[in-house]
Backbone bond lengths (Angstrom), bond angles and torsions (degrees), N, CA, C in turn:
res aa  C-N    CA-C-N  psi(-1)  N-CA   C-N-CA  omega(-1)  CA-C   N-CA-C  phi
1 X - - - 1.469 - - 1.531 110.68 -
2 X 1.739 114.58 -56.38 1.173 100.13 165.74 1.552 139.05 -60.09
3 X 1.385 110.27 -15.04 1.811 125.97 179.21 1.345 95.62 -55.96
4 X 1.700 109.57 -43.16 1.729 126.91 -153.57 1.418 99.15 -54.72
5 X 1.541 99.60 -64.96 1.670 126.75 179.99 2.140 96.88 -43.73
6 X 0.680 136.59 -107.08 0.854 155.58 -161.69 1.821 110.28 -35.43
7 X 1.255 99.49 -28.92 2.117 102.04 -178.00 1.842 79.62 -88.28
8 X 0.929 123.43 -18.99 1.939 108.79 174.13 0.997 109.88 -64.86
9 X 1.713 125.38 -63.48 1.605 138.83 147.68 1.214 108.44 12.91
10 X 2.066 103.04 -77.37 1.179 111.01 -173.54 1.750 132.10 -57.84
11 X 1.533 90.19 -36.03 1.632 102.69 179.97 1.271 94.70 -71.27
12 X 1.508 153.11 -51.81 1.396 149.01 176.90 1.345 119.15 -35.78
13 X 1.595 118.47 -56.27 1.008 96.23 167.94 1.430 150.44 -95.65
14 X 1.781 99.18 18.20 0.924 117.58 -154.66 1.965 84.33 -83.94
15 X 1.324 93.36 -45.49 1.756 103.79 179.77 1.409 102.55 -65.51
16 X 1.771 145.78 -22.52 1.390 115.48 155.85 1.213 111.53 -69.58
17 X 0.981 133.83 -32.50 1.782 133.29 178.82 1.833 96.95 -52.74
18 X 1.031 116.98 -47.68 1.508 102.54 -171.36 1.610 119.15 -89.46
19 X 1.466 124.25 -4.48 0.934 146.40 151.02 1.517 128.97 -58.53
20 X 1.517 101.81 -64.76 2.026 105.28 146.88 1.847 120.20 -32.73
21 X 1.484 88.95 -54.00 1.469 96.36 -176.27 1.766 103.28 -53.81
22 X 1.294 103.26 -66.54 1.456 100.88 -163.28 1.714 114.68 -54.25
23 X 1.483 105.87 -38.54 1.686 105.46 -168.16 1.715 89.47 -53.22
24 X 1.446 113.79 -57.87 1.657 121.21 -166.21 1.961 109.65 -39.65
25 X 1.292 106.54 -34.98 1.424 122.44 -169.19 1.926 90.32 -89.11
26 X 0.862 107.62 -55.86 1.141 103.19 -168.37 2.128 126.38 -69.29
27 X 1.421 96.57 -37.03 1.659 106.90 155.47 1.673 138.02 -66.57
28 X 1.959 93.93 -14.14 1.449 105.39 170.44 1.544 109.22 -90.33
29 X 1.160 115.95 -23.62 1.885 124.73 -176.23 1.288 104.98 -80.42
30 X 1.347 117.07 -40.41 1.904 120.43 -175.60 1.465 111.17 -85.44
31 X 1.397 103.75 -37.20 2.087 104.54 -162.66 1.526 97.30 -89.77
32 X 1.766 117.11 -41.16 1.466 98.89 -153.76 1.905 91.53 -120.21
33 X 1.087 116.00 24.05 1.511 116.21 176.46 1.179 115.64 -121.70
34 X 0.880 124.37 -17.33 1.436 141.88 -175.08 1.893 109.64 -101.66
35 X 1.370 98.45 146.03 1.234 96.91 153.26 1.600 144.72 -41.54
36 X 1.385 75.12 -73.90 2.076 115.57 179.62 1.885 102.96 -43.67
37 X 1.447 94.98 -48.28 1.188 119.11 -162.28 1.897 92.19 -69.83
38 X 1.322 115.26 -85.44 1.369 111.27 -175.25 1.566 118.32 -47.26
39 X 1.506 126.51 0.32 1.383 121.71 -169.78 1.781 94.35 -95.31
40 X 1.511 110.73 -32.12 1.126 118.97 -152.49 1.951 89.56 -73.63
41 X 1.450 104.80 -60.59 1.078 102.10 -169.18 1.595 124.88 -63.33
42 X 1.294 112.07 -22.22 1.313 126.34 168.23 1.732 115.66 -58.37
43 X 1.672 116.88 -39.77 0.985 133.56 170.53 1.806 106.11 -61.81
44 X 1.002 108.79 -64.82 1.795 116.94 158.63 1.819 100.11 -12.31
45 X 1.341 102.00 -94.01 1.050 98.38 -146.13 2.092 114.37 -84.43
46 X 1.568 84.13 23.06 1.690 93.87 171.98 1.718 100.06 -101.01
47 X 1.636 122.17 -36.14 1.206 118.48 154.35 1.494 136.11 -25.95
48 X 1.803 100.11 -22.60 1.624 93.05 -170.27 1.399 124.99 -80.93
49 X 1.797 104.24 0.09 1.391 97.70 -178.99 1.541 129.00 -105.03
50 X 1.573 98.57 23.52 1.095 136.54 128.81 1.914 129.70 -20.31
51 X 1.264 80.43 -87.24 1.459 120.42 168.00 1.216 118.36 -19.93
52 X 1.282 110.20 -168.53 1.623 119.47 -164.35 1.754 102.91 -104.24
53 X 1.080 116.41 116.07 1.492 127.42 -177.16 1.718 102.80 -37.76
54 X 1.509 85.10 -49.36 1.848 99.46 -149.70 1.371 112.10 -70.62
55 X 2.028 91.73 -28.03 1.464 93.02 176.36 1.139 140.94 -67.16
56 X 1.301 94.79 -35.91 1.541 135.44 -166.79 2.449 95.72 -66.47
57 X 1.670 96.38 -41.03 1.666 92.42 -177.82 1.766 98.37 -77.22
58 X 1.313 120.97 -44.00 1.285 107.96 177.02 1.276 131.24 -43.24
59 X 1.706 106.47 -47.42 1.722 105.24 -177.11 1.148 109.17 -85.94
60 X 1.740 125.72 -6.89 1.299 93.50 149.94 1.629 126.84 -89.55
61 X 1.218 108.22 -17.36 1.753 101.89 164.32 1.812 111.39 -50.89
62 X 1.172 112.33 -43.18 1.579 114.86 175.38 1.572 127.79 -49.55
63 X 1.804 93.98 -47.92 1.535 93.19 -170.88 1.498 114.54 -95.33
64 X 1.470 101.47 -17.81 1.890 93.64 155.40 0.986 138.81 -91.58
65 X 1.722 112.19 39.79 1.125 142.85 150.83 1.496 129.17 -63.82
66 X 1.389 91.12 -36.48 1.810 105.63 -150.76 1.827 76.30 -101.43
67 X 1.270 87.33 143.50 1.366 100.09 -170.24 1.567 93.98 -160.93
68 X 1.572 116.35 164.78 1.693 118.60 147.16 1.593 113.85 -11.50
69 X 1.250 91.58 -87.65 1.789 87.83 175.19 1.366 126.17 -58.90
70 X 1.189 108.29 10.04 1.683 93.71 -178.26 1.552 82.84 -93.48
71 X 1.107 120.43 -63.17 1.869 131.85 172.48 1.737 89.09 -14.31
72 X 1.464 113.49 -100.19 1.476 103.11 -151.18 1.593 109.15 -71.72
73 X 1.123 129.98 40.83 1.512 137.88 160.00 2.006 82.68 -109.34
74 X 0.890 127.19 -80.53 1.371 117.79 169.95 1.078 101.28 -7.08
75 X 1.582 118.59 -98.35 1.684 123.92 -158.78 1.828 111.39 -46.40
76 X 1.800 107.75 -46.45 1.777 78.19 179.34 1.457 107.57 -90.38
77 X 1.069 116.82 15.66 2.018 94.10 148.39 1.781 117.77 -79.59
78 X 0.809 113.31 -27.77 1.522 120.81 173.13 1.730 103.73 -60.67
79 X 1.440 104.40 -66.18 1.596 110.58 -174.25 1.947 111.28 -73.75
80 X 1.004 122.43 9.03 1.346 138.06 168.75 1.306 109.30 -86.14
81 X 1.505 116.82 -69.93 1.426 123.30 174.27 1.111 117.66 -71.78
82 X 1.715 128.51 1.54 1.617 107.62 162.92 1.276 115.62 -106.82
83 X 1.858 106.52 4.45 1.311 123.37 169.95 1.646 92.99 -74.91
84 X 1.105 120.54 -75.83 1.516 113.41 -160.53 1.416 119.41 -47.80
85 X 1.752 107.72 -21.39 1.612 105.52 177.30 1.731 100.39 -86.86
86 X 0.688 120.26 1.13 1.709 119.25 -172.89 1.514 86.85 74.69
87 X 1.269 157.39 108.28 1.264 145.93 142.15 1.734 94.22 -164.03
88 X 1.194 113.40 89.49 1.312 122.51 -170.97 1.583 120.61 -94.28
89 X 1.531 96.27 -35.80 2.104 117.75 164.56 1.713 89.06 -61.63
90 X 1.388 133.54 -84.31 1.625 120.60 161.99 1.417 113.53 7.57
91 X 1.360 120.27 -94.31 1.104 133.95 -178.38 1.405 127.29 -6.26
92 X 1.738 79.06 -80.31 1.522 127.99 165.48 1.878 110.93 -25.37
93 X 1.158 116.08 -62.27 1.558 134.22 -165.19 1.523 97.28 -94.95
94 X 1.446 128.91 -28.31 1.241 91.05 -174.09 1.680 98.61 -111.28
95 X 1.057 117.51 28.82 1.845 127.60 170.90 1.412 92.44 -101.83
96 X 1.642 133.80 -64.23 1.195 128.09 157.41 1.670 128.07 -17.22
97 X 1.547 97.42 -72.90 1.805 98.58 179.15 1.662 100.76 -61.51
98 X 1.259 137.79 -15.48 1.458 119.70 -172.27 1.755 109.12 -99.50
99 X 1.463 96.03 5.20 1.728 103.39 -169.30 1.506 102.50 -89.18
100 X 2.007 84.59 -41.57 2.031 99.60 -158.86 2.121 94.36 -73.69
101 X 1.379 108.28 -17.64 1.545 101.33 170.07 1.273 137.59 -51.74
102 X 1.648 103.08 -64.37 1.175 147.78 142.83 1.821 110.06 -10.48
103 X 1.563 99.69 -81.28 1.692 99.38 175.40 1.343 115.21 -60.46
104 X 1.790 132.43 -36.38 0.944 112.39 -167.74 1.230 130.82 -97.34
105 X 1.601 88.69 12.82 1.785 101.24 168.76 1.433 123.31 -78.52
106 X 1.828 98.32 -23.17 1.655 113.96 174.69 1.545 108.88 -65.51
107 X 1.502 92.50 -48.91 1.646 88.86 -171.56 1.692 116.35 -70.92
108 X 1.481 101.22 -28.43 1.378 96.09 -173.79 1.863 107.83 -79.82
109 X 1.069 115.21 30.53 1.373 140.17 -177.76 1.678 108.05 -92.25
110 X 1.543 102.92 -59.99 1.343 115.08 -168.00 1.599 105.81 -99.51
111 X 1.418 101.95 -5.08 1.861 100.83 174.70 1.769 124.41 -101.29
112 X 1.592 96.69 -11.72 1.396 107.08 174.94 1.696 125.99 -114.78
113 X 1.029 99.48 105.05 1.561 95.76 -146.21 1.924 94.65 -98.44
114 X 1.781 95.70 154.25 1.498 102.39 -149.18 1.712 85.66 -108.77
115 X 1.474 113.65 113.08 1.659 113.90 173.41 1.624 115.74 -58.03
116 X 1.016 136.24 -158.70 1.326 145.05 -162.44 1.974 91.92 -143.55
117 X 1.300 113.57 80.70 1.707 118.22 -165.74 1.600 94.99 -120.48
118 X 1.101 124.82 -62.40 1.362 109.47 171.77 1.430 140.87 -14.03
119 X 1.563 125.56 142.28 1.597 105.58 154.39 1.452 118.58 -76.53
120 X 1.712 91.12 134.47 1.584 108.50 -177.52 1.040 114.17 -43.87
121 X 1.176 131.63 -28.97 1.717 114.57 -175.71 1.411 126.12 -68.48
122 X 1.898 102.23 -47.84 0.910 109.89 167.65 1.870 128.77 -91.02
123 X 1.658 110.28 -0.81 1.318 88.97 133.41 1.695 154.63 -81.96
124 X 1.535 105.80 -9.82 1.247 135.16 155.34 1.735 128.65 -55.54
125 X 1.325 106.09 -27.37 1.136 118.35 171.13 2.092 104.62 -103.04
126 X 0.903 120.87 -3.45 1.215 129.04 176.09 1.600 107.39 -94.13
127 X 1.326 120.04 -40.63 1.451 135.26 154.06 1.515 98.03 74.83
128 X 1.301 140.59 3.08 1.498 122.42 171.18 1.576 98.30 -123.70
129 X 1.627 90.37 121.13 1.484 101.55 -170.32 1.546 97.97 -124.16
130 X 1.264 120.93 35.92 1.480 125.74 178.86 1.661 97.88 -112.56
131 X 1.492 116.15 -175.89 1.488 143.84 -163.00 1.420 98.24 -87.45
132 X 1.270 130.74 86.27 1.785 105.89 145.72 1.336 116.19 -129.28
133 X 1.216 122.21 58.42 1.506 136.77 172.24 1.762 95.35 -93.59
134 X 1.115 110.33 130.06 1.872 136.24 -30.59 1.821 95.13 -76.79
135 X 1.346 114.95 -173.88 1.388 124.33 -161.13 1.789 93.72 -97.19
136 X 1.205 104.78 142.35 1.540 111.96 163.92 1.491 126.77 -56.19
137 X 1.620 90.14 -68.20 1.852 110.22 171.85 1.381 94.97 -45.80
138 X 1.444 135.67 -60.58 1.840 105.64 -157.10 1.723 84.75 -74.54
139 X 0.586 126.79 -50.34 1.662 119.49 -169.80 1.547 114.91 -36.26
140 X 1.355 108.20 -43.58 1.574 114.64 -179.10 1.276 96.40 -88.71
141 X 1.378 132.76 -42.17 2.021 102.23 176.60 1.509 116.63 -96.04
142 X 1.165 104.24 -0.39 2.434 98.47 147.14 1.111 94.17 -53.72
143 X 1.540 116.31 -79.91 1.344 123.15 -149.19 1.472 120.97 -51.80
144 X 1.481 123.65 -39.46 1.440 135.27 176.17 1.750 94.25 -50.27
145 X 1.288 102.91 -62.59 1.554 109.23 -147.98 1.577 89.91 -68.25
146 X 0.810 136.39 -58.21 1.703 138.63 -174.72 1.682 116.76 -44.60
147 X 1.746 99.91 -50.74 1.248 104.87 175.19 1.586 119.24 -66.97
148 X 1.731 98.65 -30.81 1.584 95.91 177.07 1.936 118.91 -73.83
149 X 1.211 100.46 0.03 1.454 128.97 -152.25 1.752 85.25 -88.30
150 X 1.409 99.43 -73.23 1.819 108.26 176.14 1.276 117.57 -54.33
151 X 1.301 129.28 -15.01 1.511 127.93 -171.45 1.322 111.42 -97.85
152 X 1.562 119.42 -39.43 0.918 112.25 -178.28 1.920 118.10 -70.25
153 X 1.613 108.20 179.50 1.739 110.38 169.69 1.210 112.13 -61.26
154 X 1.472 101.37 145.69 1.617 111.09 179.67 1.965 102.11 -58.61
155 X 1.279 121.36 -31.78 1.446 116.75 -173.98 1.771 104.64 -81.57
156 X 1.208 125.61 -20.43 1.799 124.71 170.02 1.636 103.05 -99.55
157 X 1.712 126.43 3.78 1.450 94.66 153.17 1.400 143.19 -39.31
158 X 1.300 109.42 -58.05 1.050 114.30 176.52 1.629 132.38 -27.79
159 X 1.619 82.95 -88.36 1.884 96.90 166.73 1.669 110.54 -50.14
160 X 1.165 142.12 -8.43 1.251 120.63 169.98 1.737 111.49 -91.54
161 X 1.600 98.25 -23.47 1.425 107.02 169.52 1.073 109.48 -49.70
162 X 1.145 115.88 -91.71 2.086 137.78 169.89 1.125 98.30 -18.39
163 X 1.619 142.40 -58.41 1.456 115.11 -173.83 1.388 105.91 -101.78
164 X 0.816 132.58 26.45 1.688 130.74 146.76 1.059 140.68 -99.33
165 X 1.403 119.84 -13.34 1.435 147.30 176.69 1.967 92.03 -78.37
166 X 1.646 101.75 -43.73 1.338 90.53 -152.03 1.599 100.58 -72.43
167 X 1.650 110.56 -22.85 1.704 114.48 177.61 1.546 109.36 -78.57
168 X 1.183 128.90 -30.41 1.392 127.59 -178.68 1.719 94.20 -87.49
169 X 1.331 148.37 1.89 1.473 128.97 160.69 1.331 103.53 -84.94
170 X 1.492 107.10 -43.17 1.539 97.50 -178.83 1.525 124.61 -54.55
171 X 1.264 117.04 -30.65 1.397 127.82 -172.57 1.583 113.07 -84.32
172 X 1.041 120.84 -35.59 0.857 133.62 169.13 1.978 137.44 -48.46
173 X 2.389 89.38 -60.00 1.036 98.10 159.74 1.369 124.59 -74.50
174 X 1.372 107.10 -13.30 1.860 117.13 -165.24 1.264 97.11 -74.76
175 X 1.593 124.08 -17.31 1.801 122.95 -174.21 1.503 107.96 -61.72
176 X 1.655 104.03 -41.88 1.849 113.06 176.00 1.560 108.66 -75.26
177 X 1.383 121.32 -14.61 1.785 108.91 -157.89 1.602 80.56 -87.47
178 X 1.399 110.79 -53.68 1.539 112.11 -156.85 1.897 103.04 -64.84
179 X 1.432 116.65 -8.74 1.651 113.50 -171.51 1.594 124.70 77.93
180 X 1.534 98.30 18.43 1.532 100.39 167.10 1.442 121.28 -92.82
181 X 1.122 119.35 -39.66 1.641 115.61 154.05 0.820 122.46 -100.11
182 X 1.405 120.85 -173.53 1.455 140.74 150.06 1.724 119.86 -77.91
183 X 1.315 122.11 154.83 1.584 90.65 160.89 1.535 137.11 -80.57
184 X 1.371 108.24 3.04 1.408 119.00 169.21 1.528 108.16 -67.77
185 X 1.184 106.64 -28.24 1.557 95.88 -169.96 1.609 103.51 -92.72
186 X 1.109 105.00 -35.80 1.934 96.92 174.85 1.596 109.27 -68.95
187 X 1.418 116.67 -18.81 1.623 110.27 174.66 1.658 105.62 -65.71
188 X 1.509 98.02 -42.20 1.597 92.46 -171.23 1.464 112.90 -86.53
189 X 1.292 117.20 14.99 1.542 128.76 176.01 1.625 104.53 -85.93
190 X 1.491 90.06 -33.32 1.716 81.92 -159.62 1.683 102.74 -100.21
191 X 1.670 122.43 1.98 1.088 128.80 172.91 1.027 114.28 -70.74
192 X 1.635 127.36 -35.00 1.338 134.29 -111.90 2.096 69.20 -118.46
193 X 1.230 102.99 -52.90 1.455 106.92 -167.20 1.675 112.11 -64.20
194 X 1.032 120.76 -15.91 1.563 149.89 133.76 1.419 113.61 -29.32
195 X 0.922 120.35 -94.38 1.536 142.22 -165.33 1.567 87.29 -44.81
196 X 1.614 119.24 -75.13 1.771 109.15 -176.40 1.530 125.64 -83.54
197 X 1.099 108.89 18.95 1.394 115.01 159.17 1.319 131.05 -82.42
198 X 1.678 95.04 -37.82 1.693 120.67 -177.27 1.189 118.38 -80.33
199 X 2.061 100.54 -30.87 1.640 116.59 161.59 0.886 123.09 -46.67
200 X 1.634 124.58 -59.10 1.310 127.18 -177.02 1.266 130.98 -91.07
201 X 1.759 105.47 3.09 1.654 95.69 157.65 1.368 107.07 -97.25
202 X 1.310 135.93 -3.07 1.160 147.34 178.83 1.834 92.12 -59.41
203 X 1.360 113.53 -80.89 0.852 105.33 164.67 1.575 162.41 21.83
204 X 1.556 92.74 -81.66 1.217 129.27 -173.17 1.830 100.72 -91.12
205 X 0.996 114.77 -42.15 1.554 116.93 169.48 1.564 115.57 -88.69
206 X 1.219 130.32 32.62 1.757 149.40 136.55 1.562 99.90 -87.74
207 X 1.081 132.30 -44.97 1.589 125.33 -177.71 1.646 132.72 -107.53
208 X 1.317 90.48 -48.51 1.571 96.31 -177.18 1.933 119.81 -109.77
209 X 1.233 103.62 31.03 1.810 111.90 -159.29 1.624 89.41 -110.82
210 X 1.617 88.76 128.15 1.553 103.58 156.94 1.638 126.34 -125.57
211 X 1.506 121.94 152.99 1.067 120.34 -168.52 1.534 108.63 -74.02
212 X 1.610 136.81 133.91 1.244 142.09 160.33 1.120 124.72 -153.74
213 X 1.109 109.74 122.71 2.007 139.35 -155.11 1.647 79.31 -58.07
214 X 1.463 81.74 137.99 1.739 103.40 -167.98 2.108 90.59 -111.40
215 X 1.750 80.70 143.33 1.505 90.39 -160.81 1.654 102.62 -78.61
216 X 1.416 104.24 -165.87 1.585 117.67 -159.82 1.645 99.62 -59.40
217 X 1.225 99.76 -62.28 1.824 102.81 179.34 1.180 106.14 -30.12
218 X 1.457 141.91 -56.67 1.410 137.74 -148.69 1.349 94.17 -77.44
219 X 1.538 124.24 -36.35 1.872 128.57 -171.81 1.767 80.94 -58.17
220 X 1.101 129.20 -46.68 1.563 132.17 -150.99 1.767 107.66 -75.79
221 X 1.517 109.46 -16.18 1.354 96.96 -142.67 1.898 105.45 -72.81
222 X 1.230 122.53 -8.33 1.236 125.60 -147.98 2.087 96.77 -93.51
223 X 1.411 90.02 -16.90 1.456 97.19 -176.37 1.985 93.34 -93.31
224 X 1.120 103.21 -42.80 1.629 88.80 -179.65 1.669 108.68 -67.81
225 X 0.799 123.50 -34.73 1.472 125.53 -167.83 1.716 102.55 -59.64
226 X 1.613 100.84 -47.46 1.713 113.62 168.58 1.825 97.22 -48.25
227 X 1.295 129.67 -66.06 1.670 132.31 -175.52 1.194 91.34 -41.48
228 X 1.381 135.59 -87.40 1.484 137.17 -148.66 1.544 114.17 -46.72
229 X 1.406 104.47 -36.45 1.499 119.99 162.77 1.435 129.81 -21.01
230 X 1.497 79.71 -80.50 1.453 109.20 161.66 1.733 128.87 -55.01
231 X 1.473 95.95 -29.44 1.809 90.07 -171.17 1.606 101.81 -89.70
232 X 1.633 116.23 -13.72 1.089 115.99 170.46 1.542 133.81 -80.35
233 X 1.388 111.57 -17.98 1.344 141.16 -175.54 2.043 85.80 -91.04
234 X 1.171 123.88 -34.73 1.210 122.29 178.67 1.607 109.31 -71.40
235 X 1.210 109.79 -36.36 1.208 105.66 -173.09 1.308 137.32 -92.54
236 X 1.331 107.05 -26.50 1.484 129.67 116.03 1.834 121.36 -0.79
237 X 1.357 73.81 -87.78 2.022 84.40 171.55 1.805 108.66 -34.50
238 X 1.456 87.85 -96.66 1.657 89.21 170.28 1.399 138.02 -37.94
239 X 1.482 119.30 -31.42 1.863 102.63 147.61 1.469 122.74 -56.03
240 X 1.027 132.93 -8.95 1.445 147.51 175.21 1.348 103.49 -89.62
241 X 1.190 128.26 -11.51 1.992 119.31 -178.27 1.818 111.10 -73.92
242 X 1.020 112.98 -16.05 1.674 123.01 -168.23 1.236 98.31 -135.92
243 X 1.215 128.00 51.28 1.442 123.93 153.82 1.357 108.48 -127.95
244 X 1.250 116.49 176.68 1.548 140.77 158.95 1.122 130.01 -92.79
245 X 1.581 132.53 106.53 1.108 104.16 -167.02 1.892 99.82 -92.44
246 X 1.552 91.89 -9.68 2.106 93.94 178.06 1.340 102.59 -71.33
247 X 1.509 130.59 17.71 1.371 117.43 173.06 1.487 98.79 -100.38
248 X 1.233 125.59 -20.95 1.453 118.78 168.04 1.469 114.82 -56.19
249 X 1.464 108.60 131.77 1.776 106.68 169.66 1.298 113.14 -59.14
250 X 1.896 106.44 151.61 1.271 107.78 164.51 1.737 140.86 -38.60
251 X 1.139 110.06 -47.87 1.105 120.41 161.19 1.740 140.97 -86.80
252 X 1.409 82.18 32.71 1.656 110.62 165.45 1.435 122.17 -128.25
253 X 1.328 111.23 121.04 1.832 115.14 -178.47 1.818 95.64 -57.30
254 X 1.231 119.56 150.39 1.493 130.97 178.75 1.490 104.97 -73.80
255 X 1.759 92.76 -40.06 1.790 118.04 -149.97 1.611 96.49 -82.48
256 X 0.997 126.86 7.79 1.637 142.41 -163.15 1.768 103.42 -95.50
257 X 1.618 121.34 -68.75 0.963 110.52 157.38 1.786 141.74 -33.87
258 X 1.733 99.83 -56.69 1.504 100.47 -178.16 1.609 129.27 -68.65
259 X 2.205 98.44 -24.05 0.851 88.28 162.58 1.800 131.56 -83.05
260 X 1.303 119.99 -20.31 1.115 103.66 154.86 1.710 151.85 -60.61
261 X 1.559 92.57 -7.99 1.708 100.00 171.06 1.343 101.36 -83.66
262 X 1.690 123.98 -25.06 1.155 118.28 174.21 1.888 129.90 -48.30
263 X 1.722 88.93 -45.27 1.681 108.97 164.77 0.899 126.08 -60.77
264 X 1.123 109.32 -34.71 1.779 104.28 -177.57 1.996 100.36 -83.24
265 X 1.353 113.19 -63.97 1.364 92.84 177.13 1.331 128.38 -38.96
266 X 1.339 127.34 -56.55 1.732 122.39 159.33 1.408 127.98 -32.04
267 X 1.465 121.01 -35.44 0.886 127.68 -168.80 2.087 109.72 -85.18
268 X 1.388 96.15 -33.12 1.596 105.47 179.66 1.630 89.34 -70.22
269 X 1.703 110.89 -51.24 1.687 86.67 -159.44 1.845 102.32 -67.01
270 X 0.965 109.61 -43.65 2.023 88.66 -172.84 1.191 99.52 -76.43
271 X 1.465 160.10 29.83 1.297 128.50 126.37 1.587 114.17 -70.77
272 X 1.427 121.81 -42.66 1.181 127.84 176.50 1.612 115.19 -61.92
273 X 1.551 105.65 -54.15 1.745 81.45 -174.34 1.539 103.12 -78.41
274 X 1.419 139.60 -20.03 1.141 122.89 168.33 1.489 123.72 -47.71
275 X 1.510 122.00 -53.34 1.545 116.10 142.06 1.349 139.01 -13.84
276 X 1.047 113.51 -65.67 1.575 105.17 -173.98 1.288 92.38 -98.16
277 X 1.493 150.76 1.72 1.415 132.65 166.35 1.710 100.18 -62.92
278 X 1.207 94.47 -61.34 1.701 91.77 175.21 1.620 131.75 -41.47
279 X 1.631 97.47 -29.89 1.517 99.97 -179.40 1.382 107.52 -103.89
280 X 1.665 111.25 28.99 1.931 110.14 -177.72 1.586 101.87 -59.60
281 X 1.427 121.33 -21.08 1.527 97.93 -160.98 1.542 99.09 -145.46
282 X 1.063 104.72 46.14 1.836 116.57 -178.31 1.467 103.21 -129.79
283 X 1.669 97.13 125.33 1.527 87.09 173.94 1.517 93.91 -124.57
284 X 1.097 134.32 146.82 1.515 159.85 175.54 2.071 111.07 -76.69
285 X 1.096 114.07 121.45 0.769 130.76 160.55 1.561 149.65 108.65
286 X 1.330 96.38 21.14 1.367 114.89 167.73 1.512 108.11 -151.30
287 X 0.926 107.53 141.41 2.006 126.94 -175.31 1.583 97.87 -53.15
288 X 1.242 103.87 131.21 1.482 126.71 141.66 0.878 114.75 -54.68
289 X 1.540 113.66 127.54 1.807 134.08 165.81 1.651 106.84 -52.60
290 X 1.189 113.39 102.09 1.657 121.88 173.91 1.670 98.33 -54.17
291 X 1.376 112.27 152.70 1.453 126.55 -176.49 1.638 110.74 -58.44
292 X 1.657 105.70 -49.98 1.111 91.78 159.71 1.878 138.71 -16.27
293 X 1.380 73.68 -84.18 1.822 105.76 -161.83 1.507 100.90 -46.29
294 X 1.959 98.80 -41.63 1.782 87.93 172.97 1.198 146.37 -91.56
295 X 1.353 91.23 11.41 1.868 111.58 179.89 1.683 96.54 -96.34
296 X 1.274 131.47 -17.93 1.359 139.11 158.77 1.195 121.47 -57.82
297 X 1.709 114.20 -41.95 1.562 119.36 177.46 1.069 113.25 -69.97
298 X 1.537 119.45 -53.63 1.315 135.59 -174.81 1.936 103.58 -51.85
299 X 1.045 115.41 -38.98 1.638 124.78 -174.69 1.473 104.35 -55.28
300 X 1.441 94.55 -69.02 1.609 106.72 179.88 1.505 115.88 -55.21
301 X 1.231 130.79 -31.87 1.657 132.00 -178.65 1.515 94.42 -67.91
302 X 1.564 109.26 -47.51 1.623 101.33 -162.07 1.409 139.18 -65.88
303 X 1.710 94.75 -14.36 1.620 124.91 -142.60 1.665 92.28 -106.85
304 X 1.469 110.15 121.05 1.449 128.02 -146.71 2.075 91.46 -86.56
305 X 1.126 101.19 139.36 1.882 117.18 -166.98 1.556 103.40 -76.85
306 X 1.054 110.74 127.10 1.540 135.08 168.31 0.758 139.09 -46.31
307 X 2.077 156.49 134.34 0.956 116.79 130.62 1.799 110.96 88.81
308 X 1.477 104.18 21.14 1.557 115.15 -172.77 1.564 102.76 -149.36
């Protein structure tokens, strides 16, 4: 029964892994292949000066943070905490799936090339006419938060979910406030970190996954995920209190920007709590009792003592 539970696990995440894939395939064909698509997002990120002054200096104080070293301060917090749980193959795969993200967001940088589809004006007023499909920064804080997501106990998923979702939205949306991406490219940042996150716990729950009753928080998580919602849609709001929206050009919707920070935050929280919902009751790192072995135990407990 528990094998049952757990090869679902596997098929689950095997279907967010292919789901990452598709949004990633599917946000590069609509946003940056298309006309409609590149006008919209171009409009996005001409919306931001709109926006919230303050926000706009914060996320960039935030994201020129993340650097090389922010990466391998990333990776040994991952390989720290699967040291302290003893689960080092853990570790191992989900420092891996957050590495192979990471690179192939670089490469898929210089392999997907962005046409000139927009109207000129308003790609001219959008002013970045170079490659960043999909974004690094959301790529590197999916991946942190996801990988830290798999490492940790099936009973502290949760809470590492909830406050990681809420640091990887900020970073994410802060890529459009501050004018380093687009939001096409942080959608496909945070897909991409998706797709090999889900890979490699996919993975790891074909071999080494066992079933364990996931604690009260996880019964809870569907109502917090609703809170975070909300505090993000709140926060949202309030980067909007100190802006202009008459600094937006005429021929730009205002409502274009906010609703796209809206997308991208929604979109970080259900990849994330979809993640660890799946992993509420999987714990990593020691083999499942093959049917065999436990129809053997069960024999021997049942089988009445001899000879006494």
């Amino acid at each position: 029964m528990t094998r049952n539970r757990i090869d679902r696990r596997a098929i689950q995440l095997m279907a967010l892994a292919v789901v990452g894939g598709i949004v990633l395939v599917a946000v590069y064909v609509v946003f940056v292949r298309t006309s409609a698509g590149q006008t919209w997002d171009d409009e996005s990120l001409i919306g931001r000066v709109g926006g919230s002054r303050s926000t706009a200096r914060m996320s960039q104080r935030l994201l020129s943070m993340i650097d090389g070293l922010t990466i391998v301060a990333f990776a040994v917090v991952i390989v720290v905490v699967g040291i302290i749980r003893r689960r080092r193959r853990l570790a191992l795969v989900a420092a891996i799936s957050a590495g192979a993200a990471i690179a192939s967001a670089e490469l898929l940088k210089l392999l997907l090339p962005r046409p000139e589809l927009a109207d000129s004006e308003v790609s001219a007023l959008a002013g970045k006419a170079f490659d960043t499909y999909p974004s690094g920064h959301a790529t590197i804080a999916t991946a942190f938060v996801l990988a830290l997501v798999l490492v940790s106990r099936n009973t502290t998923r949760p809470a590492v979910a909830l406050f990681g979702v809420l640091w990887s939205s900020v970073i994410a949306s802060g890529a459009v406030a501050a004018g380093w991406h687009r939001p096409s490219d942080v959608l496909g940042g945070i897909a991409l970190a998706c797709f090999w996150l889900a890979l490699g716990a996919w993975s790891l729950a074909r071999r080494s996954a066992t079933y364990s009753a996931p604690g009260r928080m996880s019964r809870a998580m569907p109502l917090a995920a609703g809170f975070l919602i909300v505090i993000l849609l709140a926060g949202l709001s309030s980067s909007m209190l100190d802006g202009d929206p008459g600094l937006v050009p005429s021929n730009v919707s205002a409502l274009i920007f906010p609703a796209s920070q809206i997308l991208i935050d929604l979109f970080a929280v259900a990849v994330v709590a979809a993640f660890a919902v799946i992993l509420r009751d999987v714990s990593f790192g020691s083999e499942a009792p093959s049917d065999d072995r436990a129809t053997a135990v069960s024999a021997r407990v049942a089988a009445p003592e001899g000879g006494r």
